[in-house]
PAVEXLUM-459522 format. One line per 4 residues: number of its first residue (from 1); their letters; for each residue z, y, x of C-alpha. Coordinates in nm, 3 decimals, padded with zeros to 5 digits. Layout:
REM residues N
NUM	a	Z Y X  ... $
This chain:
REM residues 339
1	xxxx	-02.053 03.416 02.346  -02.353 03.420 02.619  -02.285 03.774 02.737  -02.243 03.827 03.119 $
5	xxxx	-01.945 04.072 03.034  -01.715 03.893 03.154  -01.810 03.846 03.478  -01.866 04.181 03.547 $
9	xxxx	-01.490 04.245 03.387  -01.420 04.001 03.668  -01.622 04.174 03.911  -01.450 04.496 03.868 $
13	xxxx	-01.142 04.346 03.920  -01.204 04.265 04.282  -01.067 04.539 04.544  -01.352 04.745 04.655 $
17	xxxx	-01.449 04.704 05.039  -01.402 05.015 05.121  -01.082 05.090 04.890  -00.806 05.304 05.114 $
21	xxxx	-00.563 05.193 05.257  -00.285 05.348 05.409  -00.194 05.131 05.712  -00.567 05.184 05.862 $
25	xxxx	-00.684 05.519 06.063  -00.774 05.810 05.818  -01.045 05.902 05.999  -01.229 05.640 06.068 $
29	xxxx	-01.239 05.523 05.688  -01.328 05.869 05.595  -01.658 05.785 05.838  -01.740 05.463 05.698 $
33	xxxx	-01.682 05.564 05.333  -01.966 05.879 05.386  -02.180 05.685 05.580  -02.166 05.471 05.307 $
37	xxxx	-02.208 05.683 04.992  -02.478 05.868 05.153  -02.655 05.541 05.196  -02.599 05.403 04.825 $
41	xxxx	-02.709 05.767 04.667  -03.066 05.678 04.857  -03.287 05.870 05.031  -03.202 06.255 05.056 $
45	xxxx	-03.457 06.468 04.946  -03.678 06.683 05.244  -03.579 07.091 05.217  -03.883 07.270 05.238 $
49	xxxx	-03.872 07.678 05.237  -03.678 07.749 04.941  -03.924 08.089 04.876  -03.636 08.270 04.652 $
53	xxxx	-03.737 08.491 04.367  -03.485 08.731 04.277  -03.453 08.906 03.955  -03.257 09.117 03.761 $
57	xxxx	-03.185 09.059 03.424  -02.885 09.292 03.340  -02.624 09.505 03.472  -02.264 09.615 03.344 $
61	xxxx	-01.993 09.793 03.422  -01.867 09.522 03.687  -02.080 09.310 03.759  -02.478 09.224 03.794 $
65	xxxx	-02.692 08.928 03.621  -02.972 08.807 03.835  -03.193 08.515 03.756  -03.276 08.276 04.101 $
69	xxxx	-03.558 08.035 04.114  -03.639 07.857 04.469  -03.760 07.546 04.551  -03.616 07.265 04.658 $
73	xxxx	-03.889 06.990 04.763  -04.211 07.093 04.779  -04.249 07.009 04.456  -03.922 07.124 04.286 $
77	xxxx	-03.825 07.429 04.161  -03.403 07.465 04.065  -03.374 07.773 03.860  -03.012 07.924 03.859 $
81	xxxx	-02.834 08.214 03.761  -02.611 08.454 03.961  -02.308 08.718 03.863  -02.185 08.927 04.110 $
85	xxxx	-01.917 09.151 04.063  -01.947 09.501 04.127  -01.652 09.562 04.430  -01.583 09.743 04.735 $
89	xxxx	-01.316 09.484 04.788  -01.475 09.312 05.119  -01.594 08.940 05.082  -01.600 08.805 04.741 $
93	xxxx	-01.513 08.451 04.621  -01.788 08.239 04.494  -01.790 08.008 04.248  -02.057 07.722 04.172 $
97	xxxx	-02.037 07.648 03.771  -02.189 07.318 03.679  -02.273 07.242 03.356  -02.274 06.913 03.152 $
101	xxxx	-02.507 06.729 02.908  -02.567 07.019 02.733  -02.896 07.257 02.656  -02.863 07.396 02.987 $
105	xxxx	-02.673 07.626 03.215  -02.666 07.942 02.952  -02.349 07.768 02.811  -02.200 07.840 03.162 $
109	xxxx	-02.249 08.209 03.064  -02.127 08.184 02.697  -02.564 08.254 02.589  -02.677 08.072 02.292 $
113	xxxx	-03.035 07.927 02.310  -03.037 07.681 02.029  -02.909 07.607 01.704  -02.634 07.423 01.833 $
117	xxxx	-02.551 07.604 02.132  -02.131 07.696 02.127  -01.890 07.737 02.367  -01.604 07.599 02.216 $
121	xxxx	-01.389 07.390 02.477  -01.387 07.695 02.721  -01.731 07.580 02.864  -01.829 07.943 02.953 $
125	xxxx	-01.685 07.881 03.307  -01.928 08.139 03.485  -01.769 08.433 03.280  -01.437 08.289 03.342 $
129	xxxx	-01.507 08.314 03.706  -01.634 08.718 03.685  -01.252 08.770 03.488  -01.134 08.745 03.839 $
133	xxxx	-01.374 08.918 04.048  -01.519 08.576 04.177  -01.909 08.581 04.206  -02.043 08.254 03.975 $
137	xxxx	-02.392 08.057 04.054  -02.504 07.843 03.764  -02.752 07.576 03.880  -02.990 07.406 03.614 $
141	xxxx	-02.950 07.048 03.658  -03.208 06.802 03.668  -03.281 06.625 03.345  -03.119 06.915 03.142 $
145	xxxx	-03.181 07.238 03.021  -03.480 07.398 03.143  -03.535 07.122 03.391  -03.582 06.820 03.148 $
149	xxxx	-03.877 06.580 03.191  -04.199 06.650 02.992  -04.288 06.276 03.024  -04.392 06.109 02.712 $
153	xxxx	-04.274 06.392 02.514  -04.445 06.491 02.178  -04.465 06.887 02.252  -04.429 06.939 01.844 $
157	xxxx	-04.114 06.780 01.746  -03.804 06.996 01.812  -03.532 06.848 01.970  -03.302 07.172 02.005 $
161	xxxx	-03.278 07.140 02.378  -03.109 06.772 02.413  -03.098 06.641 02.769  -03.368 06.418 02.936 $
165	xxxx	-03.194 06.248 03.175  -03.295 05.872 03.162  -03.653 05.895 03.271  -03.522 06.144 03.553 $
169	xxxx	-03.276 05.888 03.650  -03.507 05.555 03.622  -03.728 05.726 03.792  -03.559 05.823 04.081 $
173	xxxx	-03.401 05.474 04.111  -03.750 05.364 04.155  -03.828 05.549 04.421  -03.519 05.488 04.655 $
177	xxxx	-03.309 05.740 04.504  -03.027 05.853 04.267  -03.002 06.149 04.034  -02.671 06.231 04.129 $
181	xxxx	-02.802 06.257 04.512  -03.106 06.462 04.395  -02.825 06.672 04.223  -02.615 06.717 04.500 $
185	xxxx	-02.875 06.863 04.697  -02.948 07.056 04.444  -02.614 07.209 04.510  -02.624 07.262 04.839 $
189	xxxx	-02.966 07.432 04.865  -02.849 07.692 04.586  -02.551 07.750 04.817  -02.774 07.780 05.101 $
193	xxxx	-03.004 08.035 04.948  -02.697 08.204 04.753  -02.561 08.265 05.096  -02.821 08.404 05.282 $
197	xxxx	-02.931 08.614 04.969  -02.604 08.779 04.945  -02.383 08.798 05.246  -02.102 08.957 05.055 $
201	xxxx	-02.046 08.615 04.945  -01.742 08.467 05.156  -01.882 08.127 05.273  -01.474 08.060 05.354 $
205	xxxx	-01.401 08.048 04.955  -01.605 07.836 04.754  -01.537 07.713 04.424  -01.720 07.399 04.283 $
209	xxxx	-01.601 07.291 03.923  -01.792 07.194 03.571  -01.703 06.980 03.282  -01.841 06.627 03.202 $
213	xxxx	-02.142 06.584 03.375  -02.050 06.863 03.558  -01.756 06.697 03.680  -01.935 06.445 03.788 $
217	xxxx	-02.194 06.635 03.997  -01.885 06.862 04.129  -01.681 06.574 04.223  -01.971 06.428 04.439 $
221	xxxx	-02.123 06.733 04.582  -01.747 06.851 04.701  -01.766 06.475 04.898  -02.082 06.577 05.043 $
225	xxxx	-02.085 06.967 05.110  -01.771 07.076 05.341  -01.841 07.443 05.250  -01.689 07.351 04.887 $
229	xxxx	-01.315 07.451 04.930  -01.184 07.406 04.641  -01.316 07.138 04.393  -01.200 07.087 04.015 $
233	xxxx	-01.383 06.833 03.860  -01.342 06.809 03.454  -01.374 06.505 03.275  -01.520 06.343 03.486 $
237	xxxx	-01.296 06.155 03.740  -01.174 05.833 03.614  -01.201 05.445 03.755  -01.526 05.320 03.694 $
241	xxxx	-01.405 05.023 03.537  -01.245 05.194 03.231  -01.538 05.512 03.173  -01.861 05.426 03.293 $
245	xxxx	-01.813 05.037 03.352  -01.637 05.010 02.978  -01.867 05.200 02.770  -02.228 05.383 02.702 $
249	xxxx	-02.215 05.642 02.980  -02.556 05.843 03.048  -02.804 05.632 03.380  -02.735 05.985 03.538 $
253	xxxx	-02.414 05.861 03.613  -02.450 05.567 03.827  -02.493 05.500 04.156  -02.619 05.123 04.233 $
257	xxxx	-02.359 04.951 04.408  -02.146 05.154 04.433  -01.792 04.961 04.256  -01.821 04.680 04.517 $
261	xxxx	-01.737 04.924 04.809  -01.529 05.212 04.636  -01.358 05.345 04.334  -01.382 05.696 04.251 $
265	xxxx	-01.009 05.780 04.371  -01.087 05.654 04.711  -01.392 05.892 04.716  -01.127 06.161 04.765 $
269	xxxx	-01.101 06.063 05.100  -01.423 06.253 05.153  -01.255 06.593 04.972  -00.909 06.597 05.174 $
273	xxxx	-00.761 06.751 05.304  -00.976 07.045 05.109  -00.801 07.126 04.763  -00.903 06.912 04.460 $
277	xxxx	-00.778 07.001 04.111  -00.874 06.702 03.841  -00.909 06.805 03.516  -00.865 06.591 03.215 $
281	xxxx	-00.813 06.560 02.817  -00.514 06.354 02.720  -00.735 06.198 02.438  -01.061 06.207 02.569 $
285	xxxx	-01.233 05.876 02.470  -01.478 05.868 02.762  -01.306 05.895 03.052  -00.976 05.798 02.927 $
289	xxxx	-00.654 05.934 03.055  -00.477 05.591 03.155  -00.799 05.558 03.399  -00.795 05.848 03.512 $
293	xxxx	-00.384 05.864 03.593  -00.481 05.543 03.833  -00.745 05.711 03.974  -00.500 06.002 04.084 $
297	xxxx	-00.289 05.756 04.202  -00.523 05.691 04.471  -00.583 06.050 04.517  -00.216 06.108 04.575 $
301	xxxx	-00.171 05.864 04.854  -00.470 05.980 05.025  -00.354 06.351 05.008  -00.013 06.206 05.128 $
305	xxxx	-00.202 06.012 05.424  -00.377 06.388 05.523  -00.043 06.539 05.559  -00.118 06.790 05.245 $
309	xxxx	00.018 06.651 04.924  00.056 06.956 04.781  -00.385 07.017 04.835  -00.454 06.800 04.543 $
313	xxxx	-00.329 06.835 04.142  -00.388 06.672 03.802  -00.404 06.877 03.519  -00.440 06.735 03.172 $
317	xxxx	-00.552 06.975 02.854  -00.397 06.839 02.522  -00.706 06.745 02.352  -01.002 06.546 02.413 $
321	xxxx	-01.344 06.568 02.636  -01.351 06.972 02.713  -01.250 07.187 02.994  -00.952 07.328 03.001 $
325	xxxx	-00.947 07.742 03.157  -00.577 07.830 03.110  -00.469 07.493 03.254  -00.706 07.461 03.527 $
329	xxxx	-00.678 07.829 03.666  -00.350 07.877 03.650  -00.258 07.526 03.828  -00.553 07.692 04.050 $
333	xxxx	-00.343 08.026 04.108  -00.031 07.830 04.205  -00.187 07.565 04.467  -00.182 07.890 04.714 $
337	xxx	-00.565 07.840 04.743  -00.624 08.150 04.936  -00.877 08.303 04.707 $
């Protein structure tokens, strides 16, 4: 009877400030809405020298399996994991694999590190990527896997790997941040050092794409990293209203602020006229489909505003909160991407 929900139902109703809109100048919203997001994810975290250590874990027939730790801040270390096919082909594709809440970035590689570890829902994304001679970087991501917080944690009681990523994300509110901005970068230093490790790498074709929280961190780095040229977010792109603003969604998810000035459709503006491919579960309870239809919507008409309709694509799976390889590839395949 006394609960504020309704005024925030009310809240969400209102058009964001920044929504698109057709009839104004493409460009000059697509300035305002990344000056904008860059402000609400906070203060960007200072590179320092990212001191790579490269090292080889296996090799077979086609391709090699190194193991990358750098660091991002001077007090940060992201440890990721590279395959690179084995190819006399010229410049080779890469693709950045993101994983969700999960135990960590092994399920990117189809490795099982705990009990619970599977792959079912086609999660193994990195080892779909070496299928077709694409190069894949898996970056840890903060709050998960082998970068959860040791805070407060009793060192003998087992928890099979689950992610940490409320004290992470309280945390960095606190301090003028966002998790999903610390994440971001994230992305874009591995990229950086990826690049420069391994100049077979074609910096023209890059591949960003993960599943849940994934998506999410996909969806946002693609907005903020230009290099990302094609970007297939999985269940993850939805109105905020009817996912994150509707139910119990993970604090890595939020961004303060950031409903009253856009929705994330209209964050697309910051993708075009680069390819984007959302992915989605017809009965995923999370970020449901009806949401995430409107949210295309909005993608749509800003594709159609950049003169490339055809750059963007929704694909939906026939189940629930998974990715969705067949689907997603071959929708990739026929968008002419290039690769």
């Amino acid at each position: 009877m006394y609960s504020p929900d309704e005024q925030h139902r009310l809240l969400f109703a209102k058009k964001p400030l920044l929504a698109f809109d057709a009839s104004k100048p493409f460009e000059l919203q697509q300035k305002q809405l990344r000056a904008k997001l860059r402000e609400l994810l906070g203060d960007e975290p200072e590179k320092t020298d990212p001191m790579p250590e490269l090292t080889l874990l296996k090799e077979t027939e086609t391709y090699k399996d190194y193991r990358l730790v750098f660091w991002a801040e001077s007090e940060v270390q992201v440890p990721c994991r590279i395959l690179l096919p084995k190819t006399e082909n010229g410049k080779i594709p890469l693709t950045i694999c993101m994983q969700g809440h999960s135990t960590g970035m092994h399920i990117s590689l189809g490795e099982v590190k705990y009990p619970g570890d599977n792959n079912d829902g086609d999660r193994n994304i990195a080892m779909q990527a070496i299928s077709r001679g694409y190069a894949a970087l898996c970056v840890e991501q903060r709050g998960m896997g082998e970068r959860r917080s040791i805070v407060g944690v009793d060192p003998t009681r087992e928890d099979n790997g689950k992610p940490r990523c409320r004290f992470t994300a309280m945390n960095a509110l606190l301090l003028g941040r966002t998790l999903i901005g610390e994440r971001c970068f994230d992305i874009s230093r591995a990229l950086d050092v990826a690049l420069s490790l391994f100049p077979q790498l074609d910096e023209n074709r890059i591949i960003c794409t993960g599943n849940s929280g994934g998506g999410t961190a996909t969806y946002y780095a693609s907005c903020l990293d230009e290099r990302i040229s094609v970007s297939m977010p999985s269940c993850a792109v939805c109105t905020y209203k009817d996912s994150i603003g509707a139910m119990y969604h993970c604090e890595c998810n939020y961004i303060p602020g950031a409903a009253k000035y856009f929705d994330m459709g209209d964050l697309a503006l910051l993708i075009a006229p680069r390819k984007l491919i959302v992915i989605n579960g017809l009965h995923d309870e999370i970020f449901p489909d009806f949401g995430v239809r409107k949210t295309f919507e909005t993608i749509q008409s800003i594709y159609n505003a950049a003169g490339v309709p055809q750059n963007c694509a929704l694909v939906t799976g026939p189940e629930g909160h998974r990715y969705y390889k067949k689907l997603a590839w071959d929708r990739f395949d026929s968008m002419q991407t290039g690769f």
